[in-house]
PQR file with spaces between the fields and no chain letter, atoms N, CA, C, O and H, PARSE charges and radii, in Angstrom:
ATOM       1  N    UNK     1       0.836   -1.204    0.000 -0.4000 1.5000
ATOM       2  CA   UNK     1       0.000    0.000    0.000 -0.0000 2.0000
ATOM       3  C    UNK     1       0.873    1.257    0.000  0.5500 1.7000
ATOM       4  O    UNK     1       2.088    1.217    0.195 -0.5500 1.4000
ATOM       5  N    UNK     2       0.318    2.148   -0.184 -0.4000 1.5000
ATOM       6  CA   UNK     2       1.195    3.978   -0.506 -0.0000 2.0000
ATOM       7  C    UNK     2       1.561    3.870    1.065  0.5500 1.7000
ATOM       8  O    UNK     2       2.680    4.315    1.321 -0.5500 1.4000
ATOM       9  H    UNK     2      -0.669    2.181   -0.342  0.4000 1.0000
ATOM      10  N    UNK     3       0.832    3.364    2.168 -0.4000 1.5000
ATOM      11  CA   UNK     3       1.424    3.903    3.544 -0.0000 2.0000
ATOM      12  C    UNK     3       2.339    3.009    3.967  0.5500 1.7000
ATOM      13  O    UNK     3       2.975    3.473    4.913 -0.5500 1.4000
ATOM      14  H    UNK     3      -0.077    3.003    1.959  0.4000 1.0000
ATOM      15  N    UNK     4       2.649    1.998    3.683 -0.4000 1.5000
ATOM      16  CA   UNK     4       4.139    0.857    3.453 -0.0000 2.0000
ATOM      17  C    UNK     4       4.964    1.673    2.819  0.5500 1.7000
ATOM      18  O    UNK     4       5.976    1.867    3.493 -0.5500 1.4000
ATOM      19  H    UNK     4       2.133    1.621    2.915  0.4000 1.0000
ATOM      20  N    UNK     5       4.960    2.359    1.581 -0.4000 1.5000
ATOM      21  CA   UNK     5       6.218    3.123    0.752 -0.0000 2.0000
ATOM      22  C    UNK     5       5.814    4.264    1.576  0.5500 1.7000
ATOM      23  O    UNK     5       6.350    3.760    2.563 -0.5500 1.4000
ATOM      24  H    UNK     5       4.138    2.202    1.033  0.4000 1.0000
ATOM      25  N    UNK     6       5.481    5.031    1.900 -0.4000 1.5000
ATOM      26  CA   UNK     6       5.567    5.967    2.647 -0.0000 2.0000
ATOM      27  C    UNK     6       6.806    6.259    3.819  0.5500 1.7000
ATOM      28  O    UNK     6       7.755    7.028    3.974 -0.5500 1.4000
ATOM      29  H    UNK     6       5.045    5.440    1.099  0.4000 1.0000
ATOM      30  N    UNK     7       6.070    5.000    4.603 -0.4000 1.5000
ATOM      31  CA   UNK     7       6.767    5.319    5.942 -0.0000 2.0000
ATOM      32  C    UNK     7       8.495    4.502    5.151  0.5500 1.7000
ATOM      33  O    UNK     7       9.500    5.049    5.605 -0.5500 1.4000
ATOM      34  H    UNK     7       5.299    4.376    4.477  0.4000 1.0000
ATOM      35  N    UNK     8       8.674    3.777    4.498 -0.4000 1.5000
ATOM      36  CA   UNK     8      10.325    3.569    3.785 -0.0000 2.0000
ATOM      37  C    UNK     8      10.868    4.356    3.939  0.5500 1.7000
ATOM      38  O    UNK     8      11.693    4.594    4.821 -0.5500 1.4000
ATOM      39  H    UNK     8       7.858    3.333    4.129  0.4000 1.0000
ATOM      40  N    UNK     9      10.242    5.406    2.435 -0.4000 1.5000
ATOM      41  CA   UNK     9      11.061    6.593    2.078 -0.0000 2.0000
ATOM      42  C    UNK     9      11.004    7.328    3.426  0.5500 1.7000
ATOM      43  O    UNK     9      12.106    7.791    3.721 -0.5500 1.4000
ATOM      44  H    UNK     9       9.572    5.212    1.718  0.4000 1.0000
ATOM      45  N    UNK    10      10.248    7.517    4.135 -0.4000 1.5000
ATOM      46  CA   UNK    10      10.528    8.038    5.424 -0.0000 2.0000
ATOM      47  C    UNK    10      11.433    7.487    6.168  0.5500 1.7000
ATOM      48  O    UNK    10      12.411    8.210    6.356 -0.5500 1.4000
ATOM      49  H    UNK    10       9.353    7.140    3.895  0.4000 1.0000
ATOM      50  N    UNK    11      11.454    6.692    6.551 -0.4000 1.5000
ATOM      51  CA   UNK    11      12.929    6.152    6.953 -0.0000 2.0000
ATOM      52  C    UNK    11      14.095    6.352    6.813  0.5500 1.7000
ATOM      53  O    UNK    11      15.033    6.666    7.546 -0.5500 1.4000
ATOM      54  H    UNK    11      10.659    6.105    6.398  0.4000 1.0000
ATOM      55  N    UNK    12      13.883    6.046    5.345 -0.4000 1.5000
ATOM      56  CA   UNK    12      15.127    6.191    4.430 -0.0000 2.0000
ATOM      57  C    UNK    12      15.786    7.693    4.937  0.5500 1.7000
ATOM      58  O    UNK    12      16.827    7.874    5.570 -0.5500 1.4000
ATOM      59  H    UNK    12      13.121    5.791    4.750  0.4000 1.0000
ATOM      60  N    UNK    13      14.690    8.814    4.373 -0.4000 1.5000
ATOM      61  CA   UNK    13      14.872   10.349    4.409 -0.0000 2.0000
ATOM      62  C    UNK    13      15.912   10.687    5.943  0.5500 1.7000
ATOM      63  O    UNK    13      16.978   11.276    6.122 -0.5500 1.4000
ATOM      64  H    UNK    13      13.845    8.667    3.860  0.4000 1.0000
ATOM      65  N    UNK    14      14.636    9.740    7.120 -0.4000 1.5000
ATOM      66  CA   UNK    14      15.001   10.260    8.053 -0.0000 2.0000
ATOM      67  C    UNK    14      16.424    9.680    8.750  0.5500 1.7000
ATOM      68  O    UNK    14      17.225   10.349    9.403 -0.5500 1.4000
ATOM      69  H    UNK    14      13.771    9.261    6.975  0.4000 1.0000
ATOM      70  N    UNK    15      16.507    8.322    8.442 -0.4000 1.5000
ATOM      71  CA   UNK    15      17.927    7.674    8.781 -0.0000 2.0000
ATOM      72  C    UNK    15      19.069    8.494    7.870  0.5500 1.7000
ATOM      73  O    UNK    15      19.968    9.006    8.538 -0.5500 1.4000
ATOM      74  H    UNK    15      15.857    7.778    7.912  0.4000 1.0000
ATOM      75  N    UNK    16      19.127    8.654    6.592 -0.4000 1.5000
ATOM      76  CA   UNK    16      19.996    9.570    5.961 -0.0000 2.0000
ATOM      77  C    UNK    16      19.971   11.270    6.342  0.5500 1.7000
ATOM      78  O    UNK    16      20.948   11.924    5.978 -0.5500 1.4000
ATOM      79  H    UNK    16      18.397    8.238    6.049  0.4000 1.0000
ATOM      80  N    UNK    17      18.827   11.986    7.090 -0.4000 1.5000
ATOM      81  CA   UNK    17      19.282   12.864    7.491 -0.0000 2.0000
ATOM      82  C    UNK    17      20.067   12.813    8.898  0.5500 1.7000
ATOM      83  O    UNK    17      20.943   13.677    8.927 -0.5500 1.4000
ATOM      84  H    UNK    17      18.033   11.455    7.386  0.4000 1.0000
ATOM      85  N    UNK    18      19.988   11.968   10.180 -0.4000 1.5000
ATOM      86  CA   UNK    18      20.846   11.596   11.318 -0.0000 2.0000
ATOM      87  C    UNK    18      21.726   11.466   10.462  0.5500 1.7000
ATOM      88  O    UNK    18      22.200   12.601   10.407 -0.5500 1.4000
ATOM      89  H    UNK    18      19.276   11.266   10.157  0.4000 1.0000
ATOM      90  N    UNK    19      22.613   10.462    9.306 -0.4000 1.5000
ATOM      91  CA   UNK    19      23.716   10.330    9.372 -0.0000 2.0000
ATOM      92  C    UNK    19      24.569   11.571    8.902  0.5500 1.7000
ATOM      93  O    UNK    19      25.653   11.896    9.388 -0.5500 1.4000
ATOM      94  H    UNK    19      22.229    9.540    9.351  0.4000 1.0000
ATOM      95  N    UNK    20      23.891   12.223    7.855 -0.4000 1.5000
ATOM      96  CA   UNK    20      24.839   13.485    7.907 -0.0000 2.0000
ATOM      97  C    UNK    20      24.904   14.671    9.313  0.5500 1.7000
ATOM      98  O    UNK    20      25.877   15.399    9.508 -0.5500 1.4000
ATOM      99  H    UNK    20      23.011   11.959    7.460  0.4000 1.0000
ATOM     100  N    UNK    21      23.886   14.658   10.028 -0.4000 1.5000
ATOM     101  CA   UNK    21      23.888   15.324   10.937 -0.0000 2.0000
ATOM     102  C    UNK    21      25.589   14.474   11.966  0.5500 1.7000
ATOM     103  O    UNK    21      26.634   14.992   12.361 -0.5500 1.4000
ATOM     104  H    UNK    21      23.095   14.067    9.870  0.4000 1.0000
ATOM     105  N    UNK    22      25.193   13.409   12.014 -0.4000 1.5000
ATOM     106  CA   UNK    22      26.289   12.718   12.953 -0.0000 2.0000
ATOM     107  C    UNK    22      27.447   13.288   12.426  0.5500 1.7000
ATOM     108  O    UNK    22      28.104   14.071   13.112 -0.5500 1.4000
ATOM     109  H    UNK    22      24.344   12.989   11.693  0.4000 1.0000
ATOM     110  N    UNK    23      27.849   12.930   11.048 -0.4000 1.5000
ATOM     111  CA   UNK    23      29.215   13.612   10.005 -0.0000 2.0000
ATOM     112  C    UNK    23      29.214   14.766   10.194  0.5500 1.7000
ATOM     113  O    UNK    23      30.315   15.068   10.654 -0.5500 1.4000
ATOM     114  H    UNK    23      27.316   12.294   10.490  0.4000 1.0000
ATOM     115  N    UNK    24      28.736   15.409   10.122 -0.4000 1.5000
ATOM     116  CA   UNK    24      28.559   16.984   10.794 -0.0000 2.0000
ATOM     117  C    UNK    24      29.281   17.290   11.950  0.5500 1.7000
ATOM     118  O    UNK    24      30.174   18.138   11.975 -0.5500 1.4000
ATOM     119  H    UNK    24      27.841   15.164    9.748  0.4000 1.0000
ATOM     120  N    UNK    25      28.833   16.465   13.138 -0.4000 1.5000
ATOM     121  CA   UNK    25      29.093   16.726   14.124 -0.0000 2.0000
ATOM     122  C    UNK    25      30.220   15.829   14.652  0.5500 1.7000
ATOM     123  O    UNK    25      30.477   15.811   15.856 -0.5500 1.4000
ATOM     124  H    UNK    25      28.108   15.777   13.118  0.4000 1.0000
ATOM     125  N    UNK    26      30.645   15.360   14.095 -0.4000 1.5000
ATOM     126  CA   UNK    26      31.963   14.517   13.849 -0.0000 2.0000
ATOM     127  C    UNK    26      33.123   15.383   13.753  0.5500 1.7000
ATOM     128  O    UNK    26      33.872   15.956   14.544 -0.5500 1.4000
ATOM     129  H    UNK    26      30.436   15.374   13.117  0.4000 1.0000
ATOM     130  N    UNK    27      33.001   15.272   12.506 -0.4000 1.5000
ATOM     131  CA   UNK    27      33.843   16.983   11.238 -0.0000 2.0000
ATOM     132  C    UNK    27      33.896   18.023   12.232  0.5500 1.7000
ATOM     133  O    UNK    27      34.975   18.611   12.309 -0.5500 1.4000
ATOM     134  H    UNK    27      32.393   14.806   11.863  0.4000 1.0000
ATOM     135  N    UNK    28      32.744   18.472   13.205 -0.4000 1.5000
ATOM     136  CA   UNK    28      33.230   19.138   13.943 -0.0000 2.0000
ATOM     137  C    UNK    28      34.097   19.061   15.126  0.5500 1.7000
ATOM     138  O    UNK    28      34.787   20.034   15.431 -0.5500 1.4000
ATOM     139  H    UNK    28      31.867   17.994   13.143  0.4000 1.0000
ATOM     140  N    UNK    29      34.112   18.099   15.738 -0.4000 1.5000
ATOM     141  CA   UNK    29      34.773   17.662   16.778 -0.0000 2.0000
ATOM     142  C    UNK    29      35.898   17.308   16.227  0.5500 1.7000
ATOM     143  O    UNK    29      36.801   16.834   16.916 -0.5500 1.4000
ATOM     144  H    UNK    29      33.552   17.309   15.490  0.4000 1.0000
């Protein structure tokens, strides 16, 4: 169903935005 691919790409979005945030804050330290 669209709310199975939904919440993915949500995932996806939201696990790939933490990891640059982490690299971020890595890079900074």
């Amino acid at each position: 169903t669209l709310d199975v691919e939904e919440n993915y790409l949500m995932k996806k979005l939201f696990s790939g935005g933490l990891g640059v945030v982490s690299i971020e804050n890595q890079a900074r330290i």
